[in-house]
FIMARKE-556601 format. One record per residue (C-alpha): residue number from 1; x, y, z. Coordinates in steps of 0.001 Angstrom, whole numbers. Example, Ala and Ser with C-alpha at 12.3 -4.5 7.8 and 13.67 -1.06 7.14 Angstrom:
2
[1, [12300, -4500, 7800]]
[2, [13670, -1060, 7140]]
***
This chain:
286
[1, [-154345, 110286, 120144]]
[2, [-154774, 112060, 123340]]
[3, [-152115, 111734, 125901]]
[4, [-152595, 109484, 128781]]
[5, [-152607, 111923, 132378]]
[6, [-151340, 110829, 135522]]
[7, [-152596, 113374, 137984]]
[8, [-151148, 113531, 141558]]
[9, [-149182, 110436, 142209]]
[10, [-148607, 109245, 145482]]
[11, [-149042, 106064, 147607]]
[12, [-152574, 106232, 148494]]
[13, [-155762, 103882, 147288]]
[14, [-156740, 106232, 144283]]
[15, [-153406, 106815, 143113]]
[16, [-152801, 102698, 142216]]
[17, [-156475, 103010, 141429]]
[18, [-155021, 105941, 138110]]
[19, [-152040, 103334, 137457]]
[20, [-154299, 100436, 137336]]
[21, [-156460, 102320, 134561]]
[22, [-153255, 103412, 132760]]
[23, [-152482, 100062, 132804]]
[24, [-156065, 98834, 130775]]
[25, [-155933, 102022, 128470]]
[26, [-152837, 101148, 126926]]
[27, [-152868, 97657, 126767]]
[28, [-154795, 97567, 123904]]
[29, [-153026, 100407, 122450]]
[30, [-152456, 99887, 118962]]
[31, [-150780, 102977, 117751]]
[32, [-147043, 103383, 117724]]
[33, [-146725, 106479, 119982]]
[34, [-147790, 106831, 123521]]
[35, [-147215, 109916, 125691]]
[36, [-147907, 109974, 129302]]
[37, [-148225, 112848, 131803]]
[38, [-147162, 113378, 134805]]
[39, [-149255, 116342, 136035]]
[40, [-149199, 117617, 139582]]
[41, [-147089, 115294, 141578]]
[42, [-145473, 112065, 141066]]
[43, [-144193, 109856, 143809]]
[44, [-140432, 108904, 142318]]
[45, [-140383, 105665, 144401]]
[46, [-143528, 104551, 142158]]
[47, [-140990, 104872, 139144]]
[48, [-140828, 101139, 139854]]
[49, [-144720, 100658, 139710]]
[50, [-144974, 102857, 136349]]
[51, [-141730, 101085, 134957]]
[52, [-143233, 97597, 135103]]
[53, [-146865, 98558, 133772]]
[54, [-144910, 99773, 130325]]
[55, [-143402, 96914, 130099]]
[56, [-145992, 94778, 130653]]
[57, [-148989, 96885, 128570]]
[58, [-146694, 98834, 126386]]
[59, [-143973, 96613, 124961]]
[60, [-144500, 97369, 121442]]
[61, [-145077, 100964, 121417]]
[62, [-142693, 103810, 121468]]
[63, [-143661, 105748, 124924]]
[64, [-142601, 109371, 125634]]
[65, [-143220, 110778, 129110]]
[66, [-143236, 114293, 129819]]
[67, [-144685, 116947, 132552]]
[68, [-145615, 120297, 133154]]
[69, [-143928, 120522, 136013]]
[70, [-139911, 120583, 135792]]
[71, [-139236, 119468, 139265]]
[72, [-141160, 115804, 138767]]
[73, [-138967, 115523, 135550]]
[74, [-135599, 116389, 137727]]
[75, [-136181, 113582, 140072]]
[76, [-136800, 111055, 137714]]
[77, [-133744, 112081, 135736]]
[78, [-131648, 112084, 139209]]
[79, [-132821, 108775, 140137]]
[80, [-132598, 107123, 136243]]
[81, [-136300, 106637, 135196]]
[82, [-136281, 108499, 132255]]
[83, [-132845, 107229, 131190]]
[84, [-134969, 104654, 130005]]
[85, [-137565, 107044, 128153]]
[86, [-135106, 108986, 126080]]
[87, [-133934, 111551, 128643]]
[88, [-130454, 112307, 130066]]
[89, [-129622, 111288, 133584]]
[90, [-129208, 113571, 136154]]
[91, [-126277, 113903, 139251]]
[92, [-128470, 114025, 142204]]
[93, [-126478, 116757, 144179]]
[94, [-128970, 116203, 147521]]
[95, [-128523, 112379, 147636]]
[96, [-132259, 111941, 147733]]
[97, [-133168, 109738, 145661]]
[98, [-132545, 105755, 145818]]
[99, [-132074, 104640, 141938]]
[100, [-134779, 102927, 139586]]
[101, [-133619, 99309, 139440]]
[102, [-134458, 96662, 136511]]
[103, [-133400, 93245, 137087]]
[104, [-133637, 90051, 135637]]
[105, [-135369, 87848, 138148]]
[106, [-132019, 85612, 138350]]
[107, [-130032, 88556, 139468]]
[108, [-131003, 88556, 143029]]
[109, [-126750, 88730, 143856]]
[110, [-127170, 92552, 142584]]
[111, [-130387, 92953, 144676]]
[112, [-129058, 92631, 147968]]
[113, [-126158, 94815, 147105]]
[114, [-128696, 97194, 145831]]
[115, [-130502, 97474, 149105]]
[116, [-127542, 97874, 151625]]
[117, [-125944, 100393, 149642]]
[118, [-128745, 102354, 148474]]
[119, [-131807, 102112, 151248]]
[120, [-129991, 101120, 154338]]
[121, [-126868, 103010, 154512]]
[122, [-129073, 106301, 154665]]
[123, [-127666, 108325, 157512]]
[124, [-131751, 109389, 158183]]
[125, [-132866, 105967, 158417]]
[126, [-133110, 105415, 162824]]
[127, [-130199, 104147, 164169]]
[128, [-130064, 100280, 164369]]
[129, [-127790, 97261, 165313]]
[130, [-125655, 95875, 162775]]
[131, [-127347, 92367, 163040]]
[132, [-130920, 94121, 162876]]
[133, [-129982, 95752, 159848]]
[134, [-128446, 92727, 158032]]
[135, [-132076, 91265, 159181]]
[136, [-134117, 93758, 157454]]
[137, [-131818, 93498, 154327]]
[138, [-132495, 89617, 154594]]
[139, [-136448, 90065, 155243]]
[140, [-136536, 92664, 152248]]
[141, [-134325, 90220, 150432]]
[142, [-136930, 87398, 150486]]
[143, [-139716, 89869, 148676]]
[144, [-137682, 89523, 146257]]
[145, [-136396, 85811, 146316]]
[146, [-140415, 85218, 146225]]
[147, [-141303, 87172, 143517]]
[148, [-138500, 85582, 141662]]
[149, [-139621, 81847, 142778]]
[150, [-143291, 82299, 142677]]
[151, [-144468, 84864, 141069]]
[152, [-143260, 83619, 137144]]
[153, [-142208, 87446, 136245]]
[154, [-139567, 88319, 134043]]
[155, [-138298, 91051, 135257]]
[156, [-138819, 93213, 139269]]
[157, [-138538, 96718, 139461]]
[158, [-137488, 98568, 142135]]
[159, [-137026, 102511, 143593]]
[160, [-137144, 104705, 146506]]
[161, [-137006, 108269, 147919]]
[162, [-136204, 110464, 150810]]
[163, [-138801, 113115, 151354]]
[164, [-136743, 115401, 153859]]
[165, [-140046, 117785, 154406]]
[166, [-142006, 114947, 155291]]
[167, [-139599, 112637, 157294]]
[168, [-140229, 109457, 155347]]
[169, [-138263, 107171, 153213]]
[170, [-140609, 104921, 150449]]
[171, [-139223, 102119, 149109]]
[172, [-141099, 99978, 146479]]
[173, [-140609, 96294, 144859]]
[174, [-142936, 95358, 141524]]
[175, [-143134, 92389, 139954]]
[176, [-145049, 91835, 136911]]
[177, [-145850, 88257, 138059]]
[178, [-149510, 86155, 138557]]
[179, [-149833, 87562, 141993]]
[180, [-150811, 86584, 145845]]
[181, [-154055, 85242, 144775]]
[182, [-153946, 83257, 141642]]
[183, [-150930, 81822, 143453]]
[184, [-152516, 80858, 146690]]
[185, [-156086, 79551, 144887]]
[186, [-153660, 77782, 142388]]
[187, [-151736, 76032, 145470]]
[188, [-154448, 75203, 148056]]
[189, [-157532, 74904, 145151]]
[190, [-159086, 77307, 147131]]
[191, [-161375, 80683, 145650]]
[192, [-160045, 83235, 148473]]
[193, [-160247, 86606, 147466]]
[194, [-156865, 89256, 147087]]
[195, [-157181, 90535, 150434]]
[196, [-157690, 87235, 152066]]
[197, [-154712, 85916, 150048]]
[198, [-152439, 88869, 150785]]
[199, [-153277, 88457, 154679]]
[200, [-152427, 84939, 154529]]
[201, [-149040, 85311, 152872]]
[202, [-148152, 87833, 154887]]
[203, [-148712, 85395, 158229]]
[204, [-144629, 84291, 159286]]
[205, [-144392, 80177, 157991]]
[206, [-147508, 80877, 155733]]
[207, [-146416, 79718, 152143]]
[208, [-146729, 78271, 148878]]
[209, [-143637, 76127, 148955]]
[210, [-144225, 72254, 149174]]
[211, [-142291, 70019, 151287]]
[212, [-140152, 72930, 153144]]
[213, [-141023, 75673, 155840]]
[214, [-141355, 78968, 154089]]
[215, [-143048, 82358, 153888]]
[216, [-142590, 85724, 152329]]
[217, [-139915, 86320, 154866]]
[218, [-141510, 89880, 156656]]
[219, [-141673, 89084, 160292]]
[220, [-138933, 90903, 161309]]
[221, [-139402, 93841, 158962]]
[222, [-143124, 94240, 160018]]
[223, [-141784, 94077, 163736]]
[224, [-139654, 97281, 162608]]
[225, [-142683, 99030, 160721]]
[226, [-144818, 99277, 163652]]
[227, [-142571, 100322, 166364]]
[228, [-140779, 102679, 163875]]
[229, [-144880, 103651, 162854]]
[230, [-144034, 103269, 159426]]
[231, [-146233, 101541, 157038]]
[232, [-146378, 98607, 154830]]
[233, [-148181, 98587, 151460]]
[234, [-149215, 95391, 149102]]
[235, [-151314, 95557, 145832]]
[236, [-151822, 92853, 144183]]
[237, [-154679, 91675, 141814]]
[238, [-157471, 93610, 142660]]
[239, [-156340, 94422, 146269]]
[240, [-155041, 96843, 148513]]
[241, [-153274, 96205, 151956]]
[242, [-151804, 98682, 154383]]
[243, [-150460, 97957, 157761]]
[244, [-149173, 100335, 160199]]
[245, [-148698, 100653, 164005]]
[246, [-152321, 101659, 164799]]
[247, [-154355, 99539, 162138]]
[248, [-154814, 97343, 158824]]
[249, [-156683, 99411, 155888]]
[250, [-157943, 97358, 152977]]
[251, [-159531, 98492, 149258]]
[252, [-161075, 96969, 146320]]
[253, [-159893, 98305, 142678]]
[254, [-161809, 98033, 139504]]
[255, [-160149, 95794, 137780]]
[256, [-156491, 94063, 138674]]
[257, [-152729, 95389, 138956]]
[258, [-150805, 93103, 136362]]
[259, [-148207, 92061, 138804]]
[260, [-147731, 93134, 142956]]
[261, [-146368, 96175, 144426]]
[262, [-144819, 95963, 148012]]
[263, [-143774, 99389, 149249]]
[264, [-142364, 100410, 152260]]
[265, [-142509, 103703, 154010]]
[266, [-139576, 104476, 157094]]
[267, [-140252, 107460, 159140]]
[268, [-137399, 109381, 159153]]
[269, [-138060, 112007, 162405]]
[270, [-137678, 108805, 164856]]
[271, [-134995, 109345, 167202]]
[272, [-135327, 105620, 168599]]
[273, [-132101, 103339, 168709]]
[274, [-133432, 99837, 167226]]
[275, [-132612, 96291, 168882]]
[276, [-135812, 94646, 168608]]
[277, [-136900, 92288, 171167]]
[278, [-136847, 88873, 168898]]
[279, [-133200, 90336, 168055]]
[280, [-131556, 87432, 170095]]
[281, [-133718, 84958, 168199]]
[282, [-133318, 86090, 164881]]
[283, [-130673, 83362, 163594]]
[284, [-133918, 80700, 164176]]
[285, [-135850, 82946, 162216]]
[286, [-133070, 83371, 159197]]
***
């Protein structure tokens, strides 16, 4: 069988649009050996994107990924992708890379851990107060806590990287879970489409939780995206979301992700010293 190519992976629309069709070509796989490609370029932090489709589509097949290029196969050895695909692990000498994560969904203890020592203890990262950055660990926390409550996955994925050239830090969560908009519809017997659903949940106190105040826990963290002029990613279902300082961009995919993908994107190049103005308020908030 021919191998399956991923060409040019980044965070943009079309490249979830190629995962998303990875996704329904290898579900129905019934052959014992898979290969996939990475050709051109492959975003490492969307190790945790390509990590949970495999599991999801590919659970019975023996899957072997390989490139042309030996650089995209470094990275993913540095940051312990491939560890899972056969292939040694890699030191990674220039501290770039924030390690592939697996975990249970009742191992959130190990989650938090994971975040303050590998995402926010980057020296790059803009310079904040120690109470903002417990905050942001708390906000990015709750994506998780969510997925884990609502979402009925297994198992959430998780990886990052520092792009020095390009000033940015990505940082992604997956879950393999029944997404924003089955769970919304499900809730409120409503027929809302993904990006209506995704908006919704993304509005502070918004949530699916009876009987108790909730939400998916981003105020503060979206606060930080648009004065830092980050961005903020969700695909879920058949939708697209990005928010940034300047505006909202939406897209429609051909048929669904099996799960959500939240990814985060920090500018690195901002020289700004962060207290944020809700700062005093955030114990209300928390």
């Amino acid at each position: 069988m021919e191998p399956f190519i991923l060409d040019k992976i980044n965070t943009e629309p079309h490249s979830y649009q190629q995962l998303i069709t990875l996704y329904d070509n290898i579900k129905t796989c019934i052959i014992e050996d898979i290969t996939i490609i990475l050709k051109n370029w492959f975003a490492a932090n969307l190790s945790a994107a390509l990590g949970g489709i495999i599991d999801e589509a590919a659970s019975i097949n023996n899957i072997e990924i390989s490139s042309p290029d030996k650089k995209i196969l470094s990275v993913l050895q540095k940051n312990g992708f491939l560890a899972h695909y056969g292939h040694t692990k890699k030191y990674d000498s220039y501290n770039t890379t924030i390690s592939y994560l697996k975990l249970k969904s009742q191992e959130s203890r190990y989650f938090h851990e994971y975040v303050m020592t590998e995402l926010l203890t980057q020296q790059e990262l803009p310079e904040m107060t120690p109470q903002l950055k417990k905050k942001i660990a708390e906000s990015i926390y709750e994506i998780f806590v969510n997925a884990q409550i609502h979402s009925g996955t297994d198992y959430i994925y998780t990886c990052g990287q520092f792009f020095p050239q390009k000033h940015r830090i990505e940082f992604t969560i997956v879950d393999r879970g029944i997404g924003f908009k089955n769970k919304v519809n499900q809730r409120f017997g409503r027929i809302y489409s993904s990006i209506k659903t995704i908006k919704w949940a993304i509005q502070d106190g918004n949530s699916t939780k009876i009987g108790i105040p909730g939400g998916i826990g981003l105020a503060i963290l979206i606060e930080f995206i648009k004065i830092n002029k980050g961005k903020l990613q969700i695909i879920s279902d058949d939708g697209f979301y990005q928010l940034s300082a300047e505006e909202e961009e939406t897209y429609i995919f051909d048929s669904p992700f099996p799960g959500t993908i939240i990814n985060m994107q920090f500018r690195t190049d901002d020289s700004n010293s962060y207290q944020l103005a809700s700062e005093a308020n955030l114990n209300d908030i928390f």
